[in-house]
C-alpha positions in Angstrom: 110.8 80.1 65.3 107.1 78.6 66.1 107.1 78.5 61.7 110.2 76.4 61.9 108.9 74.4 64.6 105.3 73.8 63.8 105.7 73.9 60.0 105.4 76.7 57.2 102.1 78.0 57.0 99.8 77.7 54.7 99.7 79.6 51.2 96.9 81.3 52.1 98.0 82.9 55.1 99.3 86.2 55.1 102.5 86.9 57.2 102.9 90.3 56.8 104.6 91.8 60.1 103.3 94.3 62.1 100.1 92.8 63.3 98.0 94.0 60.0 94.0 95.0 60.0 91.3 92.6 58.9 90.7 93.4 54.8 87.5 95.6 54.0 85.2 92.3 53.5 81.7 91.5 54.3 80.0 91.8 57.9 79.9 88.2 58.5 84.0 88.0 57.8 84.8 87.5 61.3 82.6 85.3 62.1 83.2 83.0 58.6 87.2 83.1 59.9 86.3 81.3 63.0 83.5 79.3 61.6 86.5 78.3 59.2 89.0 77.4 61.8 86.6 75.6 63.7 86.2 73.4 61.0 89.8 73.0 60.4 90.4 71.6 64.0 87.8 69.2 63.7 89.1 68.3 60.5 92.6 67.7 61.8 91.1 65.2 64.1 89.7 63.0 61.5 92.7 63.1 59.7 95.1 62.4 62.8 92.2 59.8 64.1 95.1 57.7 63.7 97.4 58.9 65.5 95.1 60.0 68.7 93.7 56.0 68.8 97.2 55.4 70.0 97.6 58.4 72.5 97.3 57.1 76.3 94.0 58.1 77.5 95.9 60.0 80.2 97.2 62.3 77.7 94.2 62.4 75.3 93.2 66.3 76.2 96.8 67.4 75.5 97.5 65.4 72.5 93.8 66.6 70.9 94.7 70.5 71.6 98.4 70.0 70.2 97.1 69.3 67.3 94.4 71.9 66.6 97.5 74.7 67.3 99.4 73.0 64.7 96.1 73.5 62.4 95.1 77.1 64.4 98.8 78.1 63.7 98.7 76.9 60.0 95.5 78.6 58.8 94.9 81.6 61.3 94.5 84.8 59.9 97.2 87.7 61.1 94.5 90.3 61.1 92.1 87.8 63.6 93.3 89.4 67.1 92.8 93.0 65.8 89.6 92.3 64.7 88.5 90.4 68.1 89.9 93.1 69.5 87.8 96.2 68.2 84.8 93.7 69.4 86.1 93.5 72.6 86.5 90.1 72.6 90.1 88.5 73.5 92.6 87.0 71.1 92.8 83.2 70.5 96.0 82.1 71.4 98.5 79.4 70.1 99.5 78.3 73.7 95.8 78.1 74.7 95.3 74.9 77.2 92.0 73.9 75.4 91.7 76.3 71.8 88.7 74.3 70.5 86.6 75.3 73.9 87.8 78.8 73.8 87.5 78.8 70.1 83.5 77.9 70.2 83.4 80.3 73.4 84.4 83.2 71.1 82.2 82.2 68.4 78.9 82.2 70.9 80.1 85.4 72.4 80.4 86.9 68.5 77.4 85.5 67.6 75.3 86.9 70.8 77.1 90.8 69.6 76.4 90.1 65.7 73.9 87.7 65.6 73.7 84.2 64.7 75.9 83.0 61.5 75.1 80.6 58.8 73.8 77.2 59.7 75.8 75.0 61.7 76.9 77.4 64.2 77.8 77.0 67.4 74.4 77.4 69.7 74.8 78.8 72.9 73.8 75.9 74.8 76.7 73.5 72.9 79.2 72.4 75.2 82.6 74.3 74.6 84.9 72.0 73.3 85.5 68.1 73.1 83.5 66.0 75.8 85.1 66.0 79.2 86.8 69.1 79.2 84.2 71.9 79.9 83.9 73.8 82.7 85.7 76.7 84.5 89.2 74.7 84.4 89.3 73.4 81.1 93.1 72.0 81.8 93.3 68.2 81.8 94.3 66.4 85.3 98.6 65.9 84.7 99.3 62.2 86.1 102.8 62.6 87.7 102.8 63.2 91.6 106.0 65.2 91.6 105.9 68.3 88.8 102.3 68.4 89.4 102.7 69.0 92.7 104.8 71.9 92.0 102.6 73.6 89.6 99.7 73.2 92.5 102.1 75.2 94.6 102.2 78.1 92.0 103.5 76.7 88.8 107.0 77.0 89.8 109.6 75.1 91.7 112.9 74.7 91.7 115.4 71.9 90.7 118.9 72.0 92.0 122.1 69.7 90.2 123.3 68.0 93.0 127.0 68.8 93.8 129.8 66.2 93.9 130.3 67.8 97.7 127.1 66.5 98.5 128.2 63.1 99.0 130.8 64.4 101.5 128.5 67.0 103.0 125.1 65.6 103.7 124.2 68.1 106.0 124.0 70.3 102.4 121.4 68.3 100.7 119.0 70.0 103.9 120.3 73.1 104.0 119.6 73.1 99.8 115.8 71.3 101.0 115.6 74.9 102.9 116.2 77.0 100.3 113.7 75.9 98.4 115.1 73.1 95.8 111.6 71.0 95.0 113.6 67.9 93.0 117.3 66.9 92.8 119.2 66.5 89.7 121.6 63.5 89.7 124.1 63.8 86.2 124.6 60.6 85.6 127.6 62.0 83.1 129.7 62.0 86.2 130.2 59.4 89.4 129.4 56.0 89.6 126.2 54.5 90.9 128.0 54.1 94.4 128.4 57.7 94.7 124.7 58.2 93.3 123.6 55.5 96.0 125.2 57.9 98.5 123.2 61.1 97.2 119.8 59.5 97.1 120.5 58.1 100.6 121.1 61.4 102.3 118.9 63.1 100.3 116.0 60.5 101.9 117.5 61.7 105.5 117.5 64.8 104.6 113.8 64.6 104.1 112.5 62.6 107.2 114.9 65.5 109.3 113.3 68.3 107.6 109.7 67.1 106.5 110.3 68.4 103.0 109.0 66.7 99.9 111.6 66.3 96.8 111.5 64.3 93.9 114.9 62.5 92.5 116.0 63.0 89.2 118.6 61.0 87.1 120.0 63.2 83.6 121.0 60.6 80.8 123.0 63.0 78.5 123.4 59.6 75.8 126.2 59.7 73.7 127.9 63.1 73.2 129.9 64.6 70.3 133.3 66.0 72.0 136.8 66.4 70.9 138.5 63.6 72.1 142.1 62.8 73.6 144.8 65.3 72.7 148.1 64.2 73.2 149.2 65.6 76.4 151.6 68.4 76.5 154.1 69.6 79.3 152.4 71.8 82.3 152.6 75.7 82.2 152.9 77.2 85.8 151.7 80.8 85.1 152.7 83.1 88.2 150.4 86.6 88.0 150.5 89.5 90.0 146.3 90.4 91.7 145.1 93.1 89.7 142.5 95.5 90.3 139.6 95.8 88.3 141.0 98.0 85.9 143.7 95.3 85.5 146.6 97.5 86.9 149.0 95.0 89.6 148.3 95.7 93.4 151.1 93.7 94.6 153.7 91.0 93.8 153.2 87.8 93.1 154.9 85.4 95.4 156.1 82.1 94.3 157.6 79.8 96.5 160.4 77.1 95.1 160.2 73.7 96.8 162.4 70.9 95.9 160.7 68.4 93.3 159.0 66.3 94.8 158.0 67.3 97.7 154.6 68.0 99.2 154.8 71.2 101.2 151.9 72.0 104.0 148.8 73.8 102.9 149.9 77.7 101.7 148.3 80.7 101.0 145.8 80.1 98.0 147.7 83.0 96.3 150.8 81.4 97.0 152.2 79.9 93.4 154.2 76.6 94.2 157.2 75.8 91.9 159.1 72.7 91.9 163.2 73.8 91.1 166.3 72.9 92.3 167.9 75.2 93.8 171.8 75.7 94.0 174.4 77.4 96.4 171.2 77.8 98.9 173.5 80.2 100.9 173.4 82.6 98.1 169.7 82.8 98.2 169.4 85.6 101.0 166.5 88.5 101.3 166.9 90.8 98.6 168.8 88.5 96.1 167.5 88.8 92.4 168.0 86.1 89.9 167.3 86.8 86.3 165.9 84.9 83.1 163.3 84.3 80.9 160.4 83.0 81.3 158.4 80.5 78.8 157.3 83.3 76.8 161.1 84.5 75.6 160.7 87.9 77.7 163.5 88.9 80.5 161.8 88.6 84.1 163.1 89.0 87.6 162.7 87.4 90.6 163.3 88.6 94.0 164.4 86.2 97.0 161.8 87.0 100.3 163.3 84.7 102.1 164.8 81.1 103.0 162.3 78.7 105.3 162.5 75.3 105.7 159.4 74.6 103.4 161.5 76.3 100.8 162.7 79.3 99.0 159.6 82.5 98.7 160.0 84.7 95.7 157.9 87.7 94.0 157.5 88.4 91.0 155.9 92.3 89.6 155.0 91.3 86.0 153.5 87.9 85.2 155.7 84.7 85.0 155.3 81.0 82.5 157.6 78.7 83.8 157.8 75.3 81.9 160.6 72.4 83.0 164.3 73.3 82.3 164.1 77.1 82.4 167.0 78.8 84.6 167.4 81.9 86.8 170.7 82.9 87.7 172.0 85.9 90.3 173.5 88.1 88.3 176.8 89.1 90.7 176.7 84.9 92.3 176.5 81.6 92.3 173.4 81.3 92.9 170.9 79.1 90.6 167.2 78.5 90.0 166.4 75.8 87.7 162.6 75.2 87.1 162.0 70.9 87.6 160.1 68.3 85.7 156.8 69.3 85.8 153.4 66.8 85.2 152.2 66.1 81.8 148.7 68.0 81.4 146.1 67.5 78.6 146.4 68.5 75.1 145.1 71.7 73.3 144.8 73.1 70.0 144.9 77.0 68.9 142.6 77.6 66.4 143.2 81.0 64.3 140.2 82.1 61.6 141.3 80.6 57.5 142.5 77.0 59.2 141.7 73.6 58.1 141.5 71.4 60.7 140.7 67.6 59.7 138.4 65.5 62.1 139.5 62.1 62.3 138.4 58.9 63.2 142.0 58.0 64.6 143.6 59.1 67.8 145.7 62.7 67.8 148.1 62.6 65.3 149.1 66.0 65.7 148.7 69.7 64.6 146.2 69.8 62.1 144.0 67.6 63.3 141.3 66.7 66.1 140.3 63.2 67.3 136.3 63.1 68.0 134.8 61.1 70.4 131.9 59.9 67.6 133.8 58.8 64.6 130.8 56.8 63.2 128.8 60.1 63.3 131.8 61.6 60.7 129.7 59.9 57.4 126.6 61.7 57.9 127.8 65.2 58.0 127.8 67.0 54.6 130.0 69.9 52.8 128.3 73.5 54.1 127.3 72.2 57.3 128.3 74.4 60.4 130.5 72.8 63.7 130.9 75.2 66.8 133.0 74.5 69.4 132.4 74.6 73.3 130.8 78.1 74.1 130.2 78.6 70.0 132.5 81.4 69.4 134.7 79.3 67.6 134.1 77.0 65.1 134.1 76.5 61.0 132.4 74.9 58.5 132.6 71.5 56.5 134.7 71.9 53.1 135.1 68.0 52.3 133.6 64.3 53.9 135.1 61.2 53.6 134.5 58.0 55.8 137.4 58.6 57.8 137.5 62.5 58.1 135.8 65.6 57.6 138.0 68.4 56.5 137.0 71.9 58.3 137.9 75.7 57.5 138.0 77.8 60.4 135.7 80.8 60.2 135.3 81.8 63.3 137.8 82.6 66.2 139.8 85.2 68.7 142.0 87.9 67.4 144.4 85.5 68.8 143.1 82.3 68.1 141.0 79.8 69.9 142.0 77.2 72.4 140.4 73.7 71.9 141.1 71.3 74.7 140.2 67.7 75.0 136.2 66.9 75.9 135.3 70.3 74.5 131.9 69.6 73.4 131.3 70.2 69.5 127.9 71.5 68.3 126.3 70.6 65.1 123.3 72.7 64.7 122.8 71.7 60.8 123.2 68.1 60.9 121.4 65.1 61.1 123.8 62.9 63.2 122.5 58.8 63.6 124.4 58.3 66.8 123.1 55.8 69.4 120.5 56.8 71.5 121.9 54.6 74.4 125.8 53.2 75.1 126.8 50.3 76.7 127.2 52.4 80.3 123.9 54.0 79.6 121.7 50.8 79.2 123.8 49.5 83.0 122.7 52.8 84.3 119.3 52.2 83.5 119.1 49.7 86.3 119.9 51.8 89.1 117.6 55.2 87.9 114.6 52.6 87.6 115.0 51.6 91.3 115.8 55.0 93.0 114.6 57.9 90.4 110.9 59.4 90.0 111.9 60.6 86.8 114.7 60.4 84.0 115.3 63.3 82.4 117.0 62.1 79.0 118.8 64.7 76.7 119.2 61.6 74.2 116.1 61.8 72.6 116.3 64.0 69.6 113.3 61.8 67.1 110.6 59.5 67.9 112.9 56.8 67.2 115.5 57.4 69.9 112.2 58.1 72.3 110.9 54.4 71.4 114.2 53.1 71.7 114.7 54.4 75.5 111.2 54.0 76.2 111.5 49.8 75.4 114.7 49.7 77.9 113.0 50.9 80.4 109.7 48.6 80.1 112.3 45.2 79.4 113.7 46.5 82.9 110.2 47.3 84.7 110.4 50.9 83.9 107.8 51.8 81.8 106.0 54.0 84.2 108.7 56.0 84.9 108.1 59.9 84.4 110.3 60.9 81.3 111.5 64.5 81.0 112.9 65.4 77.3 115.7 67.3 77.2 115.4 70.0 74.4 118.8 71.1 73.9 119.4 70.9 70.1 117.5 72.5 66.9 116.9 68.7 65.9 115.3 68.4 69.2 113.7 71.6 68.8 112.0 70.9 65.6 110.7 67.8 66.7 109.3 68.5 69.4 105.4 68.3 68.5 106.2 64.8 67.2 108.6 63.7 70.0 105.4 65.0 72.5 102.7 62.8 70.5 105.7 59.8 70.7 105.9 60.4 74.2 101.9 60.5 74.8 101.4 56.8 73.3 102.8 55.9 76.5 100.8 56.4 80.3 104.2 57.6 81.9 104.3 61.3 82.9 105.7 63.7 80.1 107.8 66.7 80.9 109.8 69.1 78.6 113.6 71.0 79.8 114.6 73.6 77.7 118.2 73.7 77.7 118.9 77.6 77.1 122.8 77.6 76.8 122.6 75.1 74.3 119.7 76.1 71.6 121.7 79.4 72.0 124.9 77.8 70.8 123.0 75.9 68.3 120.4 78.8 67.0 121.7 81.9 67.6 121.6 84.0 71.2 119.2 86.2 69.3 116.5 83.6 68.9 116.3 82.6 72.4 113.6 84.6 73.3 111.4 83.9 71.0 112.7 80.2 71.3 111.8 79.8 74.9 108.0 81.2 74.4 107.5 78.9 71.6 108.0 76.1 73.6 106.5 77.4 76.7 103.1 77.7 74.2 103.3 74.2 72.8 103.7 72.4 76.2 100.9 74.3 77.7 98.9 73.5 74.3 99.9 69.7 75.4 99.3 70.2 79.1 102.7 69.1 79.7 105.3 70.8 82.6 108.2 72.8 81.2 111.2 73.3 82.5 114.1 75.6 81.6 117.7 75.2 82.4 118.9 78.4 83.7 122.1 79.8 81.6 125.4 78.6 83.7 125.6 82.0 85.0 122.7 82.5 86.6 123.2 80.5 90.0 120.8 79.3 92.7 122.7 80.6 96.2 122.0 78.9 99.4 121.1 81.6 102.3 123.7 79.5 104.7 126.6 77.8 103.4 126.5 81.2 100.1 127.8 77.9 98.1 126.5 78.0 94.2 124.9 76.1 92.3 123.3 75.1 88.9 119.7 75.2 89.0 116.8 75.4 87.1 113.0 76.0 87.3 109.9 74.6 86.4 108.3 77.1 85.0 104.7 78.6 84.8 103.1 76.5 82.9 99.4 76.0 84.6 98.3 72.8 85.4 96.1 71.4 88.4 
């Protein structure tokens, strides 16, 4: 992944696996090799000169070192660490925090075991690496307060989502400030600034009651592909017997009939409630059965438990659908169950492997088709091109593109089919969508995370033209020194990354880097994670930025006292000051 992401490598590297020796050559071919690299990172500085004049001097260091790993990765020999090695000398490393000083620090070493190599070589008194960043701690100084402060405390923190609860719980924001949770995540994809207002004010009493630093962070998600409004569709109550865990039924499932309507008293959590009128109520005595069938065509009892005031209570031993209209009648009576009108619910779709499913600009127009929240994203894709859907075990690829539509065949799905529902997100992990870095509601939003955040974290930004668009909102607005967290979530975002950190460096704002996990593993493949999430780990600390990585939704942060979960994530060990 670190080819794809840094570029192919040169021709005249070798890439054979398996970590091969150095070739029989000469006894100065070690030292050559490094005299070589050094001067292909000093090389790539002339030719970037550029580029570095309009670096920040704040992030200088890290913008310098990015580049010579782009060059060291590029031109690096695969036999270099093995032959280090049998010198007892360590390996150079692509995530090194300064590779030029460590670089000229090998070569001395070499040339003190060796002897000195051909003139221009490093002497032992040079100073190790570009001026200002000798010494023991060859790390350059990080300028934001907040994820500085957690690397100072280890190189690790923890950032908590903020729940919707917190606004009607305040006393959770301390009991999360206790657990550990170093700076608060406010999705601005959800609420309303009031409700955000609400959060950042009790999470400002929760630190004066608890003396606990934390930093506030706002999440701008930008513009998302989803699917978009599905016609709504009648409700399905579905009635299921507890199981154990080797899915056998432990006991009936109780379903208690209330006229429609009405709004019974709080009940059992396990309690199914089913609005249906109910006739000859006499009849409906302990121990009466009424038979039918259920939504799904298949004959099902029910058995009367017996006859409150809040209603009629019934079980069930095999798992009930009831939709509006169906009817249970006693078998040897009058008596009669007839299920009510039931609330209209949101659309779906069930997707089966060898469909074509049309995306369409227009709203739902039925089976066949799927409304997307983008339409003027629908031009850019092209025939080949891959769409997933929600976790990524569906999805299909593009057949035909027109303005209007895009014509998908399903390729993959369940046995049974697939489910699609409305706002199900849709990932595109080989195209090149031109959609908006900012809406309308994004750009108002803007107002309230300059005044209360110390930090956006923007999942927007996938080029260096969306970072330069979001980056000039915030300065018209008196933002510009707001620390900026990029949200790396898709393989666009992914592949850009050395280019969207050098964007992000022109600017003296802090710079940090999230690494959405779930995502990239939709979008590349759960197989390259791992090697995903170390590349990226090695080219922030080659740019001395902070990295952060968005646990997968699974993996929960658990507060000792309330045992409520949470999303979380953590800033991870990337060393800085």
């Amino acid at each position: 992944m670190l080819v794809e992401v840094l570029g192919p490598p040169s021709p005249q590297r070798r890439t054979e696996p398996g970590g091969p020796d150095p070739p029989p050559a000469p006894d100065n071919w070690l030292l050559d090799t490094l005299q070589g690299l050094k001067a292909v990172l000093k090389s790539i500085e002339r030719e970037q000169a550029g580029c570095l004049e309009a670096i920040h001097p704040h992030h200088q260091a890290g913008a310098r070192n990015l580049l010579h790993v782009i060059a060291f990765h590029d031109h690096v020999h695969p036999g270099l660490a093995e032959a280090l090695r049998q010198r007892g000398l360590g390996p150079l490393g692509e995530g090194d925090p300064q590779l030029l000083a460590t670089l000229e620090a090998v070569i001395t070493a070499l040339e003190a075991i060796e002897g000195p190599g051909p003139k221009g070589a490093t002497a032992p008194g040079d100073p190790a690496g570009p001026p200002g960043l000798a010494g023991p701690d060859r790390r350059a100084p990080h300028g934001d307060p907040h994820l500085g402060a957690l690397a100072a405390a280890g190189g690790a923190g923890r950032l908590v989502t903020l729940p919707a609860e917190a606004v009607e719980r305040p006393a959770l924001i301390a009991e999360l400030l206790a657990a550990g949770m170093a700076i608060a995540r406010i999705d601005c994809e959800h609420g309303n600034p009031a409700v955000w207002g609400r959060m950042v004010e009790a999470l400002r009493q929760a630190r004066v009651a608890t003396g606990r630093p934390c930093a506030i962070a706002m999440a701008l998600a930008g513009p998302t592909l989803r699917i978009g409004l599905l016609a709504p569709q009648p409700a399905v109550i579905r009635a299921r017997p507890p199981r154990d865990r080797m899915g056998r039924p432990t006991q009936p499932v109780r379903i208690l009939a209330v006229p429609p309507g009405s709004r019974p008293a709080p009940q059992d959590p396990e309690l199914v409630l089913l609005p249906a009128r109910l006739s000859k109520m006499k009849r409906f005595k302990a121990g009466a059965r009424l038979r039918g069938r259920d939504a799904s065509g298949r004959r099902r009892t029910l058995t009367v438990v017996r006859r409150g005031p809040d209603g009629v209570l019934l079980r069930a031993d095999r798992t009930c659908r009831f939709v509006a209209g169906l009817v249970f009648r006693q078998r040897r009576g009058k008596a009669r169950l007839e299920v009510g009108p039931l609330p209209l619910v949101g659309g779906e779709r069930l997707l089966r492997h060898g469909d074509t499913i049309r995306l369409t600009a227009q709203p739902d127009r039925g089976a066949g088709t799927l409304p997307c929240t983008l339409p003027e994203v629908l031009p850019d894709f092209r025939p080949g091109e891959r769409v997933l859907f929600g976790d990524g075990r569906s999805g299909g690829v593009i057949r035909a593109v027109s303005p209007r539509q895009v014509v998908l065949e399903v390729t993959t799905a369940r046995a049974r089919g697939s489910r699609l529902r409305s706002g199900m997100a849709m990932h595109v992990p080989d195209s090149d969508l031109r959609s908006p870095t900012l809406t309308a509601r994004h750009i108002d939003d803007l107002a309230f995370v300059i005044r209360h955040a110390d930090m956006i974290i923007c999942a927007c930004v996938h080029r260096e033209s969306d970072l330069h668009t979001l980056r000039r909102r915030l300065e018209e607005r008196g933002g510009g020194d707001l620390a900026m967290v990029l949200t790396i979530s898709t393989r666009q975002a992914l592949l850009n990354l050395p280019q969207l950190l050098l964007a992000a460096m022109a600017h003296g704002a802090p710079v940090g880097v999230l690494l959405a996990r779930d995502d990239l593993a939709i979008t590349c493949g759960w197989e390259e994670l791992a090697p995903i999430q170390e590349e990226v780990l090695r080219i922030c600390a080659a740019a001395h930025v902070p990295c952060l990585q968005a646990r997968d939704r699974r993996d929960r942060c658990q507060s000792p006292r309330t045992g409520l979960d949470m999303r979380s994530q953590g800033v991870t060990g990337v060393p800085l000051p």
